[in-house]
mmJSON file of the N, C-alpha and C atoms, coordinates in Angstrom:
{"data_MODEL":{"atom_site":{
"group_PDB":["ATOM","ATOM","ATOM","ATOM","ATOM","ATOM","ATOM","ATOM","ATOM","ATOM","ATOM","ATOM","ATOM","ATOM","ATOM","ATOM","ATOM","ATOM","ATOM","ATOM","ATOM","ATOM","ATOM","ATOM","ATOM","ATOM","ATOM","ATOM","ATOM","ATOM","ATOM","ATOM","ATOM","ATOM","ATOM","ATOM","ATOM","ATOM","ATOM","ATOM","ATOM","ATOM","ATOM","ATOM","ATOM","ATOM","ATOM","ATOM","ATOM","ATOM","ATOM","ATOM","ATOM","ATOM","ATOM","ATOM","ATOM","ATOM","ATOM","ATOM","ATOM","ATOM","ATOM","ATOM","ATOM","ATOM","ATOM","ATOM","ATOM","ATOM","ATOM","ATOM","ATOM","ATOM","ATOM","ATOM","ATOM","ATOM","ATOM","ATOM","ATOM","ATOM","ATOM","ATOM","ATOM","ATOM","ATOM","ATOM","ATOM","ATOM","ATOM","ATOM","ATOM","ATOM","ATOM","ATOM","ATOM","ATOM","ATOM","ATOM","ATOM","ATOM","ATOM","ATOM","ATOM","ATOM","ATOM","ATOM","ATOM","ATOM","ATOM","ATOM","ATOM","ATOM","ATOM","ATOM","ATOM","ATOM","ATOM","ATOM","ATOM","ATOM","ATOM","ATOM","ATOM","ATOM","ATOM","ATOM","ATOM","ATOM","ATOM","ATOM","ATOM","ATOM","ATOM","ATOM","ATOM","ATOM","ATOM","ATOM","ATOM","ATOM","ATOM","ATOM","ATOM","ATOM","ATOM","ATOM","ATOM","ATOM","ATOM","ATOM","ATOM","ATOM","ATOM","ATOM","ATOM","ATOM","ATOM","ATOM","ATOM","ATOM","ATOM","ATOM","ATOM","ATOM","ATOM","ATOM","ATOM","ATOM","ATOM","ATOM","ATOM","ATOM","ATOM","ATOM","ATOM","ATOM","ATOM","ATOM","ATOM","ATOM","ATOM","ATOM","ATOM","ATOM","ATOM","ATOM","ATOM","ATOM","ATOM","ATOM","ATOM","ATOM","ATOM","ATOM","ATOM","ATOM"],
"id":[1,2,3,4,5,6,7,8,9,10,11,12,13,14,15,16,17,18,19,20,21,22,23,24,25,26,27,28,29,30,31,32,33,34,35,36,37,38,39,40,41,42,43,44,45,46,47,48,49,50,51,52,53,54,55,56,57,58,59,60,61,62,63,64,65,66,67,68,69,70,71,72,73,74,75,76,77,78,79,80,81,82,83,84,85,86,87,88,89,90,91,92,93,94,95,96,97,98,99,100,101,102,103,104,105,106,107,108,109,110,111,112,113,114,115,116,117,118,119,120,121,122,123,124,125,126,127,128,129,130,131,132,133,134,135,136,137,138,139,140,141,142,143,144,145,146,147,148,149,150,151,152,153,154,155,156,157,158,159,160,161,162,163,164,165,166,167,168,169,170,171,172,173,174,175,176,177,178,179,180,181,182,183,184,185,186,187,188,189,190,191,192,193,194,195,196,197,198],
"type_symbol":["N","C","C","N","C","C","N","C","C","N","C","C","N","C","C","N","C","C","N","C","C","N","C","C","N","C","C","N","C","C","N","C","C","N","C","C","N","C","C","N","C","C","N","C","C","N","C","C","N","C","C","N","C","C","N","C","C","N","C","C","N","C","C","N","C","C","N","C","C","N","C","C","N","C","C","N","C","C","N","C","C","N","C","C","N","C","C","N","C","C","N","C","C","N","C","C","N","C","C","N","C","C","N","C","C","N","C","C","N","C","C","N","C","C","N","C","C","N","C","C","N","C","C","N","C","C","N","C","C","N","C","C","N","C","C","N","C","C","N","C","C","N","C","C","N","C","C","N","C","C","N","C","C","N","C","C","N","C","C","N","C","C","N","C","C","N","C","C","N","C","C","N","C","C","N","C","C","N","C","C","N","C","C","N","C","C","N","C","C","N","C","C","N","C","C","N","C","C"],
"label_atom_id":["N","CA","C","N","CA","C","N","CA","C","N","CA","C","N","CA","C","N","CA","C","N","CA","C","N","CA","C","N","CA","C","N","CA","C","N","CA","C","N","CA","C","N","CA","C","N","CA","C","N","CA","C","N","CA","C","N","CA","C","N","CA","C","N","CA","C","N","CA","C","N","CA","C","N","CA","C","N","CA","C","N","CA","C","N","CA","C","N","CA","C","N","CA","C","N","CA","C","N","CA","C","N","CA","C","N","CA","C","N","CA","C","N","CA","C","N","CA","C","N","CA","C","N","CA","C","N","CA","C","N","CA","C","N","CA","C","N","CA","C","N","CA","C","N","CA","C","N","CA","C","N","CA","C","N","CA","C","N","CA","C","N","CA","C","N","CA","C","N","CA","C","N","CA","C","N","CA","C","N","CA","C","N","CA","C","N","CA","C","N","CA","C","N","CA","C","N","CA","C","N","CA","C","N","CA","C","N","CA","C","N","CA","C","N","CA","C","N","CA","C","N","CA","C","N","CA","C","N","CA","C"],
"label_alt_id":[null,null,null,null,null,null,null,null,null,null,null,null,null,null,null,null,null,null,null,null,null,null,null,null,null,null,null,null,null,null,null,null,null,null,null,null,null,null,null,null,null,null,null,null,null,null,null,null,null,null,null,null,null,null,null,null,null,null,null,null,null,null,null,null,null,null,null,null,null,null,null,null,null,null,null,null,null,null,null,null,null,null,null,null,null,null,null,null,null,null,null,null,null,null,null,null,null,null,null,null,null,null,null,null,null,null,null,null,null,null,null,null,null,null,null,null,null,null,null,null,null,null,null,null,null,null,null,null,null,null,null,null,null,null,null,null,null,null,null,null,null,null,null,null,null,null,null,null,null,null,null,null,null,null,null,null,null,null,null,null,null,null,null,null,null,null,null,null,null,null,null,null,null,null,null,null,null,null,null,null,null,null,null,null,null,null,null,null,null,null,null,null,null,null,null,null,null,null],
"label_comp_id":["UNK","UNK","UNK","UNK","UNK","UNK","UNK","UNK","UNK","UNK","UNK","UNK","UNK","UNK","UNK","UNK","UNK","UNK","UNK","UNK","UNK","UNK","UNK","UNK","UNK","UNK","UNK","UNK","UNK","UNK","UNK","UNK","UNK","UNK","UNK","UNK","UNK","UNK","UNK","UNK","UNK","UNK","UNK","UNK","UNK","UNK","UNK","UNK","UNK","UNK","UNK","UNK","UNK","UNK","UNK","UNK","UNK","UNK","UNK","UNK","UNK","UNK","UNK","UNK","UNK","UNK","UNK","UNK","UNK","UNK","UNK","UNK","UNK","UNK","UNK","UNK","UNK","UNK","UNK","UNK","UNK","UNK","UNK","UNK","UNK","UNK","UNK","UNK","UNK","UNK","UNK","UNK","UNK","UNK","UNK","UNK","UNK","UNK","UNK","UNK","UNK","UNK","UNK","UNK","UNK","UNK","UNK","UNK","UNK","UNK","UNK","UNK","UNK","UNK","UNK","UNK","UNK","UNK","UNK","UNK","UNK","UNK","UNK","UNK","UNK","UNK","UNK","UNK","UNK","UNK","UNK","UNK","UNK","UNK","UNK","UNK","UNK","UNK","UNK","UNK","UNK","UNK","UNK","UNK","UNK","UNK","UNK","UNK","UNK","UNK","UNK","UNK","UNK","UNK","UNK","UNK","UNK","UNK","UNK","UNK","UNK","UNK","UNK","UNK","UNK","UNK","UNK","UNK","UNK","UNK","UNK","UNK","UNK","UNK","UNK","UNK","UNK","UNK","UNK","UNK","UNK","UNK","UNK","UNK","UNK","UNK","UNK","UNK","UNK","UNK","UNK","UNK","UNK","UNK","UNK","UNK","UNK","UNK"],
"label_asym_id":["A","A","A","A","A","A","A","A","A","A","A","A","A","A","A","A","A","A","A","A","A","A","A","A","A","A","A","A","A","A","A","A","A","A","A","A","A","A","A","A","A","A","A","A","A","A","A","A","A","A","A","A","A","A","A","A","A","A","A","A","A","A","A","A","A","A","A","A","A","A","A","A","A","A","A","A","A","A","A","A","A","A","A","A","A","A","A","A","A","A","A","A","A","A","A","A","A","A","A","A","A","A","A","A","A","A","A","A","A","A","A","A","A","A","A","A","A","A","A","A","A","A","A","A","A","A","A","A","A","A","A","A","A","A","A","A","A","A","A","A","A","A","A","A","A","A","A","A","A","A","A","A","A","A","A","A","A","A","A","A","A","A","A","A","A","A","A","A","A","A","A","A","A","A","A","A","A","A","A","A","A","A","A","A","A","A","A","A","A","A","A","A","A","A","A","A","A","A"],
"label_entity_id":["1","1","1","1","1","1","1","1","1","1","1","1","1","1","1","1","1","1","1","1","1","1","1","1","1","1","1","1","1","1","1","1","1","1","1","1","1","1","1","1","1","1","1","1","1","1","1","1","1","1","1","1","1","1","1","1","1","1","1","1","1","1","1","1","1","1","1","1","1","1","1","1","1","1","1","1","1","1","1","1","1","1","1","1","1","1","1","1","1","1","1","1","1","1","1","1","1","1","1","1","1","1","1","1","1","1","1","1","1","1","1","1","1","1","1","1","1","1","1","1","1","1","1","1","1","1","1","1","1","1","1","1","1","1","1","1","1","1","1","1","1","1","1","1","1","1","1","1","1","1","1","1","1","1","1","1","1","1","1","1","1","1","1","1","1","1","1","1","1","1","1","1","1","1","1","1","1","1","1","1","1","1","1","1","1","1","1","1","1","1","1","1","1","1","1","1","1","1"],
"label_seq_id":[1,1,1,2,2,2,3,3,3,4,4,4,5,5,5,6,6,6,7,7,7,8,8,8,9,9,9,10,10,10,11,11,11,12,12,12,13,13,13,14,14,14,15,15,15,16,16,16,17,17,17,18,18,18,19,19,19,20,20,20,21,21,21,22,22,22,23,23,23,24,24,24,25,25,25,26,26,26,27,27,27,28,28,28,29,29,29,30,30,30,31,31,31,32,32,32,33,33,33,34,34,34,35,35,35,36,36,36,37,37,37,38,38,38,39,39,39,40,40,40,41,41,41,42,42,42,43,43,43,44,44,44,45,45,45,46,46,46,47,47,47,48,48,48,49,49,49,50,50,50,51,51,51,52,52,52,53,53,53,54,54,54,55,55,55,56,56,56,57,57,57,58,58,58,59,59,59,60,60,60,61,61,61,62,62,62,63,63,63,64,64,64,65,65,65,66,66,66],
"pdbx_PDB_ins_code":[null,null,null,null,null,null,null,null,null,null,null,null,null,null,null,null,null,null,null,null,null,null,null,null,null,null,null,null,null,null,null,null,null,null,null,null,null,null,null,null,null,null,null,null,null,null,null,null,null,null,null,null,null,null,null,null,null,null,null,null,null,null,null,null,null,null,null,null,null,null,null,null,null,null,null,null,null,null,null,null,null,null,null,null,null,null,null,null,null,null,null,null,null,null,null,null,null,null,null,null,null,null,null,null,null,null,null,null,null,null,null,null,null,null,null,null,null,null,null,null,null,null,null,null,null,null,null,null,null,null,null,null,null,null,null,null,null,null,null,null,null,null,null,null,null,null,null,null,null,null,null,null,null,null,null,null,null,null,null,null,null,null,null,null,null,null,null,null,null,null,null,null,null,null,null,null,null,null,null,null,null,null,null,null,null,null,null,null,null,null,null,null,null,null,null,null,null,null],
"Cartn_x":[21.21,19.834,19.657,18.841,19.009,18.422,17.399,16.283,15.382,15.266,14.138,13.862,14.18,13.756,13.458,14.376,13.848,12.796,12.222,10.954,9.923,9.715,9.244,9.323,10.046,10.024,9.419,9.85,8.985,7.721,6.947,5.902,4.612,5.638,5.276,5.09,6.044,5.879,5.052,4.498,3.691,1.954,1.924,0.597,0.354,1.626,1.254,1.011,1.565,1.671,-0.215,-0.525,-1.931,-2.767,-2.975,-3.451,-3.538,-2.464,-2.584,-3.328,-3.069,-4.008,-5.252,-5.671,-7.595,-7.516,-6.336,-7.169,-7.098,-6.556,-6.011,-7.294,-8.213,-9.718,-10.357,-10.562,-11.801,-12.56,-13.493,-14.462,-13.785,-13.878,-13.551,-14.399,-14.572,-14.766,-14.023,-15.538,-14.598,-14.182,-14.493,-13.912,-12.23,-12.145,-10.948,-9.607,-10.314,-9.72,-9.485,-9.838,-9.825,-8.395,-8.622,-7.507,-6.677,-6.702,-5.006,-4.186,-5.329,-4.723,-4.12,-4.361,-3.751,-3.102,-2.97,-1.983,-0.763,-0.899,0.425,1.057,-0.058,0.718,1.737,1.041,1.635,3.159,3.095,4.324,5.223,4.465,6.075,6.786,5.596,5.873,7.027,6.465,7.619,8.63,9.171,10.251,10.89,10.183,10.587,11.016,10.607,11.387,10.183,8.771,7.985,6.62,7.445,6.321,5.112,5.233,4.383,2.566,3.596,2.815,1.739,3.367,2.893,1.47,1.433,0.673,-0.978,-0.44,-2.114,-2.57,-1.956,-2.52,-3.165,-2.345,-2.57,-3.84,-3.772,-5.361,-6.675,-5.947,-7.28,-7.663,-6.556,-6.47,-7.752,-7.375,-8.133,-9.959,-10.051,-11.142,-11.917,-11.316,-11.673,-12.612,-11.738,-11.746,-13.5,-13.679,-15.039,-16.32],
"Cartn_y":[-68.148,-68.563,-68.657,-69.666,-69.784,-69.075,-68.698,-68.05,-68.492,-69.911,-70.855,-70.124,-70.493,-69.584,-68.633,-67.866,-66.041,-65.674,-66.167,-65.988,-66.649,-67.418,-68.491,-67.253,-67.07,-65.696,-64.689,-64.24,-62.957,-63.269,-64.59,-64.597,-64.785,-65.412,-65.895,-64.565,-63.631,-62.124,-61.547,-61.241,-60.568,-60.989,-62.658,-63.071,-62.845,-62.782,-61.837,-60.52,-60.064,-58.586,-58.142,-58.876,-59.135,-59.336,-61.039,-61.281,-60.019,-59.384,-58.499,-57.303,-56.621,-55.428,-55.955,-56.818,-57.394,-57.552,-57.896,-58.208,-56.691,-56.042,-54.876,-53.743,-54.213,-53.568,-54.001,-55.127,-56.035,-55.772,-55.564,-55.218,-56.048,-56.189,-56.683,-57.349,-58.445,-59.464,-61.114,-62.384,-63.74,-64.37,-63.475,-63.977,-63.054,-61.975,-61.116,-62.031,-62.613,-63.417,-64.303,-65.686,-66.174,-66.395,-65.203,-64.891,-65.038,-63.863,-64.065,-64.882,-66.107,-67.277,-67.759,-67.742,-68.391,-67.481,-66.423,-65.297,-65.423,-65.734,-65.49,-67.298,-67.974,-69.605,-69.358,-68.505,-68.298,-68.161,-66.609,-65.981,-67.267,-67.864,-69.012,-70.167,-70.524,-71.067,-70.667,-68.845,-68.481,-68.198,-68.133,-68.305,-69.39,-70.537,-71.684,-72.206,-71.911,-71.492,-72.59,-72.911,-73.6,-72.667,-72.29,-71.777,-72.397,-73.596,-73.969,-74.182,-74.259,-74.312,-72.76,-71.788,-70.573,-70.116,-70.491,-70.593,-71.027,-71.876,-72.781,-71.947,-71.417,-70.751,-69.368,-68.99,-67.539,-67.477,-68.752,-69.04,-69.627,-69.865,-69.998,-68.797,-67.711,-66.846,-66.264,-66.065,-65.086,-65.22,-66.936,-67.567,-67.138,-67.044,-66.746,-65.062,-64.469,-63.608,-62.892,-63.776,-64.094,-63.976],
"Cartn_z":[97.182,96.908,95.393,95.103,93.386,92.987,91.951,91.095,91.36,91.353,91.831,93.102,94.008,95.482,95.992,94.869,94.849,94.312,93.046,92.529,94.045,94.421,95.138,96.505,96.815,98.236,97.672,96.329,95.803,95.966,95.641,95.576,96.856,97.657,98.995,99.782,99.092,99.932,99.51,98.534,97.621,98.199,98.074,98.601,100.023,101.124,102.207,102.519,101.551,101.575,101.465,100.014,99.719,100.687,101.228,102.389,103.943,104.189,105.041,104.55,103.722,103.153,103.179,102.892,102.886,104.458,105.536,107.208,107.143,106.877,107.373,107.254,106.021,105.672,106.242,107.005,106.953,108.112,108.866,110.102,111.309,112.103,113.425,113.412,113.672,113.974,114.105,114.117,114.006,112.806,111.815,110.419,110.384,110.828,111.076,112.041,113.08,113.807,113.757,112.942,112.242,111.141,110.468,109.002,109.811,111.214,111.755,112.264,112.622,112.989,112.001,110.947,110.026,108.98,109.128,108.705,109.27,110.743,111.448,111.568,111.552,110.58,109.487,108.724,107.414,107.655,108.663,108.875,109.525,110.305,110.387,109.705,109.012,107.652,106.832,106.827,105.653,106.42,107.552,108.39,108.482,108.442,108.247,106.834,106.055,104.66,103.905,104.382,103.586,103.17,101.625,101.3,100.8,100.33,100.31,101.476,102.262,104.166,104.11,103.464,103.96,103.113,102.131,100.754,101.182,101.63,102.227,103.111,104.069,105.392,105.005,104.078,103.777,102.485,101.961,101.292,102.311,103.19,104.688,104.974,105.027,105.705,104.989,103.337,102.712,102.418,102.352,103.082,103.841,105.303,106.083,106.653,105.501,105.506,104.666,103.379,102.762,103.55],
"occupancy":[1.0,1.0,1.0,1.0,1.0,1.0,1.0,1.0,1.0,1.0,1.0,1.0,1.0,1.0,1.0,1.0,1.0,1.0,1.0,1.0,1.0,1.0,1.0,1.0,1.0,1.0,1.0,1.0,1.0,1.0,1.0,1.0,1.0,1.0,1.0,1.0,1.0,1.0,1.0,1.0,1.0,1.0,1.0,1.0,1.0,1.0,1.0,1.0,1.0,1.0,1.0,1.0,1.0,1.0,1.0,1.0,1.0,1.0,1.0,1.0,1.0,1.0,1.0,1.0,1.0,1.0,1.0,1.0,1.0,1.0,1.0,1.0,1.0,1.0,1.0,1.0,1.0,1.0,1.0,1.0,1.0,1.0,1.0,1.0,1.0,1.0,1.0,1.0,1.0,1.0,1.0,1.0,1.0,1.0,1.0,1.0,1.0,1.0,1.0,1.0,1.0,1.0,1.0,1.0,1.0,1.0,1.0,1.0,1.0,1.0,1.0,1.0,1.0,1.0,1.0,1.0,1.0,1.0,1.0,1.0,1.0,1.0,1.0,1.0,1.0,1.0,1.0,1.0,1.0,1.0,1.0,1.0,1.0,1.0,1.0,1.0,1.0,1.0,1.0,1.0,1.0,1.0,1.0,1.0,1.0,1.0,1.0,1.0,1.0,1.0,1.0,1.0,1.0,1.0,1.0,1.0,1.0,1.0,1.0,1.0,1.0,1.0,1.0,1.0,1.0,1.0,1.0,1.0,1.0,1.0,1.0,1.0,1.0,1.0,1.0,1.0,1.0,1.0,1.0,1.0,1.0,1.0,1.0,1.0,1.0,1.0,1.0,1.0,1.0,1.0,1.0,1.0,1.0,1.0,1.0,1.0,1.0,1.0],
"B_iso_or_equiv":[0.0,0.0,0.0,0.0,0.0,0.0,0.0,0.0,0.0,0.0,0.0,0.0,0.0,0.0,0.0,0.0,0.0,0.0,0.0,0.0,0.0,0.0,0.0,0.0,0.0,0.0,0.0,0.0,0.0,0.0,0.0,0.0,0.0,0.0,0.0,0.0,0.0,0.0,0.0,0.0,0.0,0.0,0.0,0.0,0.0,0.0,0.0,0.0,0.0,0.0,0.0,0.0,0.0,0.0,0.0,0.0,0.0,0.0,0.0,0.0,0.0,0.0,0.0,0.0,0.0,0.0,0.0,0.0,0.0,0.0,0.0,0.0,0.0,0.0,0.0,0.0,0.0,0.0,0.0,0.0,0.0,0.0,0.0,0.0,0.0,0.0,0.0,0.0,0.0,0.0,0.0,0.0,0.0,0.0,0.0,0.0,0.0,0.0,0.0,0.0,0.0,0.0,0.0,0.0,0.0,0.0,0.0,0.0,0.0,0.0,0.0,0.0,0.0,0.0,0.0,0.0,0.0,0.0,0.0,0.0,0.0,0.0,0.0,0.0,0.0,0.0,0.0,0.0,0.0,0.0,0.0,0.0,0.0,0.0,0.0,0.0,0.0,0.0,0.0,0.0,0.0,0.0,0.0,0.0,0.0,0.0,0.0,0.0,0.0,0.0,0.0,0.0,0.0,0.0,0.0,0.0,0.0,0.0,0.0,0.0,0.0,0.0,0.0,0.0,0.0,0.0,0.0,0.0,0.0,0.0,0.0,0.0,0.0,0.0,0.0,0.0,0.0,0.0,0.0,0.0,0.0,0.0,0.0,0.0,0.0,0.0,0.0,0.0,0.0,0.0,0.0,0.0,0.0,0.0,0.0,0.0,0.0,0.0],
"pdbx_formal_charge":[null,null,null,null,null,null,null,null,null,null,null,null,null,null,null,null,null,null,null,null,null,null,null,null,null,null,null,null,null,null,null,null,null,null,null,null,null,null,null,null,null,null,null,null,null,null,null,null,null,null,null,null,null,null,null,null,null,null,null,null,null,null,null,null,null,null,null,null,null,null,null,null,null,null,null,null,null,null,null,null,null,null,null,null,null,null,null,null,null,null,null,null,null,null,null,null,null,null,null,null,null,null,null,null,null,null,null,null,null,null,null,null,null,null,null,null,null,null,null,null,null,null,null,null,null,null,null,null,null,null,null,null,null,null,null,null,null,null,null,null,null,null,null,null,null,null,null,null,null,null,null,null,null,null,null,null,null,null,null,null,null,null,null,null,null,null,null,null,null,null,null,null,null,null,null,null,null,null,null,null,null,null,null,null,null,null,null,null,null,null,null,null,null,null,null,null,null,null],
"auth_seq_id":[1,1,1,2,2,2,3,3,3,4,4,4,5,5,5,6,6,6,7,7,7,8,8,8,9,9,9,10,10,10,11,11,11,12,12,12,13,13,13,14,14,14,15,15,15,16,16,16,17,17,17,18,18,18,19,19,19,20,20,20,21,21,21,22,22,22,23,23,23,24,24,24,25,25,25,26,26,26,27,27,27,28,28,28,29,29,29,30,30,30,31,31,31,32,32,32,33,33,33,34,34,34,35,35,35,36,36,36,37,37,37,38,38,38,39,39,39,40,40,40,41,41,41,42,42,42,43,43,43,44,44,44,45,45,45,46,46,46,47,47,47,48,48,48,49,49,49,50,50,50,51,51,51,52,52,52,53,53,53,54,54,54,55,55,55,56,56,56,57,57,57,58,58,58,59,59,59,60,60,60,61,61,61,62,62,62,63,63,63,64,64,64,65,65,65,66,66,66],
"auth_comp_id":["UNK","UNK","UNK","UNK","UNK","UNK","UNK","UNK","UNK","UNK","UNK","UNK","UNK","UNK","UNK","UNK","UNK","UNK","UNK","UNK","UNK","UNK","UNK","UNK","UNK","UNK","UNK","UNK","UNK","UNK","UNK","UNK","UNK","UNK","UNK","UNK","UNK","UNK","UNK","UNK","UNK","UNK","UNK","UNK","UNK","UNK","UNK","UNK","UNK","UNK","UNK","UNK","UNK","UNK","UNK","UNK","UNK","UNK","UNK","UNK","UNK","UNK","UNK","UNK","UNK","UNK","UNK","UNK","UNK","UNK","UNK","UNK","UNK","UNK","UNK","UNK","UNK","UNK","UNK","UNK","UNK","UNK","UNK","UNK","UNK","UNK","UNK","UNK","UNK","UNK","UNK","UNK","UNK","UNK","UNK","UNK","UNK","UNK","UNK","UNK","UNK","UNK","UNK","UNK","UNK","UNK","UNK","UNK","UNK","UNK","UNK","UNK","UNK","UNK","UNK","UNK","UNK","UNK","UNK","UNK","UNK","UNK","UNK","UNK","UNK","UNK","UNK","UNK","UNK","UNK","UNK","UNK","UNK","UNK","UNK","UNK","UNK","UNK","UNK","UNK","UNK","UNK","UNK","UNK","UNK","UNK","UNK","UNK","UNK","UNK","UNK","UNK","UNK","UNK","UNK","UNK","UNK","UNK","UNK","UNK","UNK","UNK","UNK","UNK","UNK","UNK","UNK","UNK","UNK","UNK","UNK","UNK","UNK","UNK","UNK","UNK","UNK","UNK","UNK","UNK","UNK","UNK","UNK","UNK","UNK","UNK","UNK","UNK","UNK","UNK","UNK","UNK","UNK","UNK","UNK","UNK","UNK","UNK"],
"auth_asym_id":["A","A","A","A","A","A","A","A","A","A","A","A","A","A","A","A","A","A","A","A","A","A","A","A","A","A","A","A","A","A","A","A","A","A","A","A","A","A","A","A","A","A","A","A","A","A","A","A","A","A","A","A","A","A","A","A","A","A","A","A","A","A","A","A","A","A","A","A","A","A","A","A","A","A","A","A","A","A","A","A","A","A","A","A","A","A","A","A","A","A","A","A","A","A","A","A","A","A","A","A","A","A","A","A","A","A","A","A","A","A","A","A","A","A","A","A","A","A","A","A","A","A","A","A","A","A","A","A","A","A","A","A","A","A","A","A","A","A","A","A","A","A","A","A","A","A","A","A","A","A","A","A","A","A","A","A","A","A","A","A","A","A","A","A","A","A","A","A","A","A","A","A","A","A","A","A","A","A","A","A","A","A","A","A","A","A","A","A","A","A","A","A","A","A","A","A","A","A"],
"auth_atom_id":["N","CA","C","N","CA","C","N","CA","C","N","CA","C","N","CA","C","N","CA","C","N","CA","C","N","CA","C","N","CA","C","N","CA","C","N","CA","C","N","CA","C","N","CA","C","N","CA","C","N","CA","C","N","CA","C","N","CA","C","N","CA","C","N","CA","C","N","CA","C","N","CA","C","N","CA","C","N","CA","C","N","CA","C","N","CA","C","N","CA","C","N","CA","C","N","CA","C","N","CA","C","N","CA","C","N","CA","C","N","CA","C","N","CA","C","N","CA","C","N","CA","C","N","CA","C","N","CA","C","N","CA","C","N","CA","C","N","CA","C","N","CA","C","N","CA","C","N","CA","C","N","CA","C","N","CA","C","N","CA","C","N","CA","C","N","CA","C","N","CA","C","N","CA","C","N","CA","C","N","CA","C","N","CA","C","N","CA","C","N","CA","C","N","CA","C","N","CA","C","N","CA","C","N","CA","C","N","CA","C","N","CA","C","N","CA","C","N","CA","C","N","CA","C","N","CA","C","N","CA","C"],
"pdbx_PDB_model_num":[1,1,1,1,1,1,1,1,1,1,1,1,1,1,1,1,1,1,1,1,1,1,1,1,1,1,1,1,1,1,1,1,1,1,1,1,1,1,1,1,1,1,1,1,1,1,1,1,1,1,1,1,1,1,1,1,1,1,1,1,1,1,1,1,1,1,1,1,1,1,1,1,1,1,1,1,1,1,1,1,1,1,1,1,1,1,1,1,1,1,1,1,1,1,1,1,1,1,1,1,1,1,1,1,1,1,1,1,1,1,1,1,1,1,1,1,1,1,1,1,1,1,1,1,1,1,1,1,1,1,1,1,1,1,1,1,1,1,1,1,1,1,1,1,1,1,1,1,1,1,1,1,1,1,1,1,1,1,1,1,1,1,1,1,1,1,1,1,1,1,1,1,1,1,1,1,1,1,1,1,1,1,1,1,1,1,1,1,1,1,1,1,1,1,1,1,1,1]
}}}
């Protein structure tokens, strides 16, 4: 994996890591449910190796979360 990619996973991990600690506070509800739809987008995104994808979802997520 180059540098390019590793920074790019570091970061992709970091903004989930983020994103989950805020669902992980947040009240129950349809804004909670919501994030996770598109939290767990995220997660296949970054499985799929597009972080970019994963990036967007997990800024819905945090949205959503508002």
């Amino acid at each position: 994996m180059s540098q390019e990619n590793q920074t790019a996973e570091n970061q992709t991990v970091k903004h989930m890591a983020s994103v989950k600690a805020a669902w992980d506070k947040a009240p129950e509800g349809p804004k909670k449910a919501a994030a996770l739809k598109h939290y767990q987008a995220a997660e296949k995104a970054h499985e799929a190796e597009n972080d970019e994808e994963a990036h967007n979802e997990l800024k819905q997520a945090s949205r959503a979360l508002m």
